[in-house]
Every structure is written in C-alpha cells, then in structure tokens.
C-alpha positions as CSV (number, residue, x, y, z in Angstrom):
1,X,36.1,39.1,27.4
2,X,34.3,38.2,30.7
3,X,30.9,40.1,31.4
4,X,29.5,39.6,35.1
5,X,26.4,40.5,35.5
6,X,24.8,41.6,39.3
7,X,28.8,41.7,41.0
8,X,28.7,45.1,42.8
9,X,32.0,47.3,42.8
10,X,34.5,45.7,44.7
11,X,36.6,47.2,47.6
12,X,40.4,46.1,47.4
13,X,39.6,42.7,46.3
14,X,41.9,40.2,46.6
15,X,41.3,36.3,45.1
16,X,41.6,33.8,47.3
17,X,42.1,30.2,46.1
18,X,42.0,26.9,46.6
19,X,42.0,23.4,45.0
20,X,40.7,19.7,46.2
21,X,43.2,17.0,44.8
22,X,46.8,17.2,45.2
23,X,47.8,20.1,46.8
24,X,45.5,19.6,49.6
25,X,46.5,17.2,51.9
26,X,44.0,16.8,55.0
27,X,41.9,18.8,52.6
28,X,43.2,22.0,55.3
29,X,43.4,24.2,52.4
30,X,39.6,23.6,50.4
31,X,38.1,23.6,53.8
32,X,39.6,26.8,54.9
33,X,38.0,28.9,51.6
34,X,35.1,26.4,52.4
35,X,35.3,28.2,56.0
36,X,35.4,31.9,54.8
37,X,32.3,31.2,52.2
38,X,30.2,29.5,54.9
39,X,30.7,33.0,57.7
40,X,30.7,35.8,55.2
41,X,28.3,34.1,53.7
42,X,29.5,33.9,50.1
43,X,27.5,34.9,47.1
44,X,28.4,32.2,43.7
45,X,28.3,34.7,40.5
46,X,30.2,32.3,38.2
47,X,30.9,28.5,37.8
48,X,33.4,27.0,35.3
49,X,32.0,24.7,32.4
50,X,33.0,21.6,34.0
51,X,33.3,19.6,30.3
52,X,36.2,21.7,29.8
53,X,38.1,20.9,32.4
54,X,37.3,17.2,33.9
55,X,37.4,14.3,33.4
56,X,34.1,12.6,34.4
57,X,36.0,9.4,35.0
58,X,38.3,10.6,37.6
59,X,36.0,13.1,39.2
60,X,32.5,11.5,38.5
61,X,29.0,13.6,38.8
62,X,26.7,13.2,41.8
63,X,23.0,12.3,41.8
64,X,20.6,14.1,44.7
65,X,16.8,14.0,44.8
66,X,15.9,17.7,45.4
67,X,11.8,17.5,45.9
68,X,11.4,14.5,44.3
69,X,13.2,15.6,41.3
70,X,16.3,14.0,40.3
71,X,19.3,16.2,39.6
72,X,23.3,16.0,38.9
73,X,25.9,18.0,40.4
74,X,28.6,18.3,38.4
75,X,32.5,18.7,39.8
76,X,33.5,22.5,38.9
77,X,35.0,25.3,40.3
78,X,33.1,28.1,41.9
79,X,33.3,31.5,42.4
80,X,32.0,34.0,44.9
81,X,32.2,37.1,46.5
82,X,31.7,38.3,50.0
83,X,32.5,41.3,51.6
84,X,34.8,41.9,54.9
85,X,32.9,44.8,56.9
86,X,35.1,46.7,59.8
87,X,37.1,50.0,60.0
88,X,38.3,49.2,56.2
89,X,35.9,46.9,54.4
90,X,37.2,45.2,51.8
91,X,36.0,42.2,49.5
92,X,37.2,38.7,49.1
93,X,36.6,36.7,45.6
94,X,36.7,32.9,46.7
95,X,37.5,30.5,44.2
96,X,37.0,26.7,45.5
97,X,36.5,23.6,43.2
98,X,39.0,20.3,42.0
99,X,42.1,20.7,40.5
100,X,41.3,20.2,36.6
101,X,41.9,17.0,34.7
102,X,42.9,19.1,31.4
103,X,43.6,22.2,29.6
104,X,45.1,24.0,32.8
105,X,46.4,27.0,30.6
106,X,43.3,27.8,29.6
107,X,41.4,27.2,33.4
108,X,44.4,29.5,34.7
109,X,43.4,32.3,31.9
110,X,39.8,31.5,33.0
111,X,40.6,32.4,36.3
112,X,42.8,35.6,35.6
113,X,40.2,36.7,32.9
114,X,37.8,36.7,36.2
115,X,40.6,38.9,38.1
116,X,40.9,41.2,35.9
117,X,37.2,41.9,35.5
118,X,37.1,42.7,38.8
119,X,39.9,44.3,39.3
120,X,41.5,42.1,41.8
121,X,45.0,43.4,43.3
122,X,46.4,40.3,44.6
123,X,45.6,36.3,44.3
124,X,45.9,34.2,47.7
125,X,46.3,30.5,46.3
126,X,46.2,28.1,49.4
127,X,47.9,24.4,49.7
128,X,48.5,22.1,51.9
129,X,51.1,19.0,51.9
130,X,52.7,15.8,53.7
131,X,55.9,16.3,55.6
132,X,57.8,15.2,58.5
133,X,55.9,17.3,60.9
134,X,54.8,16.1,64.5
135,X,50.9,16.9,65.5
136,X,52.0,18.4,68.2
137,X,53.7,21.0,67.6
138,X,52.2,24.4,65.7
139,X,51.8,23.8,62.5
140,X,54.1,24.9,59.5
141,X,53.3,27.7,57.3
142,X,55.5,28.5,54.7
143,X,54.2,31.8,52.4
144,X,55.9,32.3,48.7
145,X,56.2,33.8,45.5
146,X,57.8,34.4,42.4
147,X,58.4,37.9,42.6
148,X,61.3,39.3,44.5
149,X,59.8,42.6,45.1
150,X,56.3,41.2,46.6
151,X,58.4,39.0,49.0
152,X,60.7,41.8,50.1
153,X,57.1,44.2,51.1
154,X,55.2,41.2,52.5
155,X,58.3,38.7,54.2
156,X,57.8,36.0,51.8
157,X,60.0,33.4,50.8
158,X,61.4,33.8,47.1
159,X,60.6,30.7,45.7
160,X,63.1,28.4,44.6
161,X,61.3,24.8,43.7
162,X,62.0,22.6,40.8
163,X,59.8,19.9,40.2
164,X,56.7,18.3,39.9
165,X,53.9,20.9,40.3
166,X,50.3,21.3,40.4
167,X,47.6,23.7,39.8
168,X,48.6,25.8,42.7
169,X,52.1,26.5,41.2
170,X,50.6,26.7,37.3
171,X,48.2,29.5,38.7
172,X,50.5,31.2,40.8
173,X,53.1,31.3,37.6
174,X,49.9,32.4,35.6
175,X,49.2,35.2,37.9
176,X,52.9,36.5,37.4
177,X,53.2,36.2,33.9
178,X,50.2,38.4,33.6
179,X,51.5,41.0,36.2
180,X,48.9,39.8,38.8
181,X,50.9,39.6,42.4
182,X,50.4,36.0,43.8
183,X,51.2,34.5,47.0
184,X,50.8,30.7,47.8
185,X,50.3,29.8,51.5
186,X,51.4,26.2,52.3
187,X,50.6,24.1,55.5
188,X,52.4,21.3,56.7
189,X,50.4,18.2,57.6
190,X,51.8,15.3,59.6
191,X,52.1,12.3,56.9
192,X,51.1,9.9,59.5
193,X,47.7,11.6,60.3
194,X,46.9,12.7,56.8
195,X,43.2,11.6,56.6
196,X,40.9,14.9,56.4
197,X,39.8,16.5,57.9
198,X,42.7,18.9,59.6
199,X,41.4,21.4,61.3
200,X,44.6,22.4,62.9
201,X,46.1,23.0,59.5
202,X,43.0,24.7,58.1
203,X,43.1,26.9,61.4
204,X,47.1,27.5,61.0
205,X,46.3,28.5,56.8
206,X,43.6,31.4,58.2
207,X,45.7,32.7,60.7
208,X,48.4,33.2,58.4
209,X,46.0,35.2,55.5
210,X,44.8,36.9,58.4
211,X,48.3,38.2,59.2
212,X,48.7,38.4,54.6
213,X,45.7,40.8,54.2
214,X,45.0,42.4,57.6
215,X,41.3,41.2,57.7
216,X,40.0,39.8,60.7
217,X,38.2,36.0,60.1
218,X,35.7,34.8,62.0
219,X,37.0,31.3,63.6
220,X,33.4,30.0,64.7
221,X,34.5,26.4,66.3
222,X,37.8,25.3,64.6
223,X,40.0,26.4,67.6
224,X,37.8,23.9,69.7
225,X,37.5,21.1,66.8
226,X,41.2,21.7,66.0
227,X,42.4,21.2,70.2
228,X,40.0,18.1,70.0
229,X,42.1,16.9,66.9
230,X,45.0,17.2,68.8
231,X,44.1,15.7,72.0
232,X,42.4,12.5,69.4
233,X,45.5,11.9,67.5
234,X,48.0,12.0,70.9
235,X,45.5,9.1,72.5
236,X,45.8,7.2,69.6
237,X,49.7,7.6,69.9
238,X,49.7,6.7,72.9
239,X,48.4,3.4,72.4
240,X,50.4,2.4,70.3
241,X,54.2,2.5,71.1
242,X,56.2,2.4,67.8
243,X,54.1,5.7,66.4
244,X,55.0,7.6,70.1
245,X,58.6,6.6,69.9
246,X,58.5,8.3,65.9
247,X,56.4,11.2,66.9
248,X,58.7,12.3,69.6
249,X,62.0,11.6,67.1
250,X,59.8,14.2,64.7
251,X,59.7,16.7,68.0
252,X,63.5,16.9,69.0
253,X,63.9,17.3,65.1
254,X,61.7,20.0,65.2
255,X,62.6,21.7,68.4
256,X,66.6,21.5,67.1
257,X,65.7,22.9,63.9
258,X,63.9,25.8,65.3
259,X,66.2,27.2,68.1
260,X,67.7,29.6,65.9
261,X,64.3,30.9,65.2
262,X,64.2,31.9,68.4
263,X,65.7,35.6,68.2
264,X,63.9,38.8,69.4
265,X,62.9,39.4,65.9
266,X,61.4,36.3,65.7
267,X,59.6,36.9,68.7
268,X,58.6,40.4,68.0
269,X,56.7,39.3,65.1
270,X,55.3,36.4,67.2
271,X,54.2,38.6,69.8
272,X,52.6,41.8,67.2
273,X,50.4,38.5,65.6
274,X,49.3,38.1,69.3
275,X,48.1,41.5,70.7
276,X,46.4,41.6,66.9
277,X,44.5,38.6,67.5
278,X,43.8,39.5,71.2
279,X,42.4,43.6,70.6
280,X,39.9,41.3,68.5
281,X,39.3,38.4,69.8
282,X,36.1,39.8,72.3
283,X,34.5,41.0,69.0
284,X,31.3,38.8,67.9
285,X,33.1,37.2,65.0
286,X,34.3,34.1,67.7
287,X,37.9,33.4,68.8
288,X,40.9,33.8,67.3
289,X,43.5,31.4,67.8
290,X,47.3,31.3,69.0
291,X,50.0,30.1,66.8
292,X,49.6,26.9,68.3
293,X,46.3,26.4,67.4
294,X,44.6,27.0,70.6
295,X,42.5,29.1,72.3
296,X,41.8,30.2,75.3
297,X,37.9,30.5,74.8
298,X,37.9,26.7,74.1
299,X,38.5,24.2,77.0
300,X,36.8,21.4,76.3
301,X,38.3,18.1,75.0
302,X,36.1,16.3,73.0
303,X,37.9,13.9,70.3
304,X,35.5,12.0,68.2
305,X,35.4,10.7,64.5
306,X,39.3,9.8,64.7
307,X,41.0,7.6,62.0
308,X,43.6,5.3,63.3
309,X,46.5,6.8,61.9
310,X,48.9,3.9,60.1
311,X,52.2,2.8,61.0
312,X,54.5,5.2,60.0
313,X,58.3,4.2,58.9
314,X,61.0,3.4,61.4
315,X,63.0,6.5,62.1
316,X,66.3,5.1,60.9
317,X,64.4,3.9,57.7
318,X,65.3,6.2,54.2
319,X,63.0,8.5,53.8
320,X,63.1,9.1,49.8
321,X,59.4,10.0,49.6
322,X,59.1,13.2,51.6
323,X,56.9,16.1,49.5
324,X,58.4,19.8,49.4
325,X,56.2,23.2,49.0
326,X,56.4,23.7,45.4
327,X,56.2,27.3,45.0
C-alpha cells in the first residue's frame, strides 16, 4: 500500500507520462511533461528508489556543488502534481524520469500503485519516434490503445503492434490489465533531424493532449522556437543538395498519402481544433498553435543552435530500418 502524505484531493486527475531513452526521439515527448511541470508549476510528492530500477552504469549519477557542498543526483523518476484552473479545474499527475534498466513489472505496478492512490481516471503515456517524415510538413500524431471501447469514445486507433517494445507499451498494457484506461500519444520525428531538441514535435504532442483532455496548456515560446526549428533545418537543406532532393521525395510521399484525408470530416475536425485554440488563444496563458506548428503571434525567425543534420539514404536505397508506433 502507498501512503502520500501532504497530496490534496485531486480533481479528475489524469496521469500523464513520459520516458527519456527509447521512446523519445528528439526527446519531444520528456520535454513536453518537462513543459507542463515548468508552467503549472509542478509540485514533486514522490520519487522512485532509483537502485531499483537503474543501472548506474548505463544511466550514471551526477555531481553538483550546491553552496559549497558536494551532492549526487541520482537518475529516477519523478512525480508531481499541478492543478489546471479555468471553468472546470482539474489536476494533472506528471510522471517524468528514464526508462528503467530492470524490474519493469514492478516500476509499472509502482506507477499504478501511485494511480490508484489517487484515484487517477485515465493515464496519458507520451512517445516519440523516427520515421520517414519531412520537417516540413505538420507533424504526425498518432493516438492509441488497447481497449476497443476507449478508442470508439475518444477516436483512437485500436492498436495493432507486434514487436519490440518499450516502457511506453509495458505501462500502457499495465494500465489495462489493471482496468486503468491508457492512451499513448506518438509523434513522428524526421530521422534525418533527430538530434533534440524538437520543439515542433513536443509542440505537435501538447496540442494533441490538449484536444485528449480538453484542458487548455499554456505554450509560453515553443510556437516561436518550434517556427525557428523549421526555418534552421530548411537552410541547412538547402545547402546541401542530396538532403533537399530526399526531403522533397518525403513531401510528395506525404502529400499522396494524405489526399484521401482530405474529406469534410476530416476537415470538420481540423477546423473544431481551430476555433478551440483561437476562443483561447488571447487568454494570458500565451499562444496556442495551428496544426502546423505555427502561430500567428510569432513572427520572428531566429534559428540558432542547429545540428547539421547527416546524410540521409538515397531515396531508391531499401529502407529496412524504419521504426513503427508500438502501441
């Protein structure tokens, strides 16, 4: 049995997750809890016992003078609380750390033992991967979960993946083997611009559990850092003629694949996530942003700390190693 001590009663809480390592390419999906903790604010009531679940090998302890006192920080997961004011307030739990090196079972029933304690109604688990995705186009979110029922009420996609998974698929499978409804959020990031950070995919992630748990985030400056990611990466395409002949290839793909999309349902939907975004997008919480990551409070192009993205594979080359959303 969990006992927290000094948590208030929670409103509606719902868990939201997310894990450095694997499942976070671009780290878009730890910076984007990393993002709601920093505006709302986040209070830490509980930290896991990092000896049982890393290995101090692969994820290795930190030394930082704090007043001339030497001290460790240990790699852990974290978990706080903050609370969503408005018409209906609400509470999110936050859970951020490094997917474990061990004994994930027991970090999942950790986790759910937490959930239950606080009476949680739905877990949030966010992940981001590599695929065949151009920059410049908005970026992919695909939402999922096991149970049919949760994806018929909230238009999620049943999922269907076999394979190699990580702690984003265990938990979610945890949370629905314990009757907890889970939903995992994945963003696409461009393999060829993978270096974090992505704040066009962590801005693409909060829209969508925006749109998931009809709360309204605070965007601060990633509409304007995420446009300035853009803007970076196309200059550095364009100087270099092999990754602009593969980014457009990735483009028509794109483009062909979608025109089916475009039906007036689809655009229905496109256009309700709009006119939400817009009645609050004068509000003091800072701009919301448009599907395609922009905004039209930000103007200003100002790339800086860019990586040179690497060569990426010729377009007729196989392309064996491409990653799938794996739940």
């Amino acid at each position: 049995m969990i006992e927290l001590e000094g948590v208030p009663e929670l409103i509606d809480p719902v868990m939201v997750a997310a894990f450095e390592g694997w499942n976070d390419a671009g780290d878009a999906a730890s910076t984007a809890v990393a993002h709601l903790d920093r505006e709302w604010k986040g209070e830490v009531f509980a930290a896991l016992d990092a000896e049982d679940y890393y290995d101090f090998q692969v994820n290795r302890p930190t030394v930082f003078m704090d007043g001339g006192v030497r001290r460790i920080t240990w790699p852990t997961t974290r978990l706080s609380v903050v609370r969503v004011g408005g018409e209906k307030p609400r509470d999110l739990v936050l859970v951020r750390g490094i997917e474990p090196s061990m004994r994930w079972r027991s970090f999942c029933n950790e986790l759910l033992g937490f959930a239950h304690e606080l009476g949680v109604e739905l877990v949030v688990i966010l992940g981001a991967l590599l695929g065949d995705t151009p920059h410049t186009r908005p970026v992919p979110i695909s939402g999922t979960t096991s149970d049919p029922d949760l994806a018929r009420r909230m238009d999620l996609e049943e999922t269907k993946y076999e394979g190699p998974t990580g702690i984003v698929g265990i938990l979610q499978e945890a949370c629905t083997h314990a009757g907890v409804p889970a939903v995992s959020l994945w963003a696409a990031v461009p393999h060829y611009v993978s270096q974090p950070p992505n704040p066009k995919a962590t801005l693409a992630l909060l829209n969508r559990l925006e749109d998931l748990i009809d709360v309204r985030i605070p965007l601060g400056e990633l509409p304007e850092d995420a446009r300035a990611w853009q803007v970076g990466v196309d200059q550095l395409a364009a100087e270099d003629s092999e990754v602009a002949e593969y980014v457009q290839t990735l483009e028509e793909a794109r483009d062909t694949a979608e025109l089916p999309e475009a039906s007036g349902e689809a655009i229905a939907r496109e256009f309700e996530r709009y006119l939400r975004r817009r009645d609050g997008a004068s509000g003091p919480s800072g701009g919301h942003a448009t599907a395609d990551g922009s905004d039209s409070a930000y103007r200003r192009d100002a790339p800086g700390g860019r990586t040179r993205p690497p060569k990426p594979p010729k377009p007729e080359a196989d392309s064996d190693g491409e990653e799938s959303s794996e739940d």
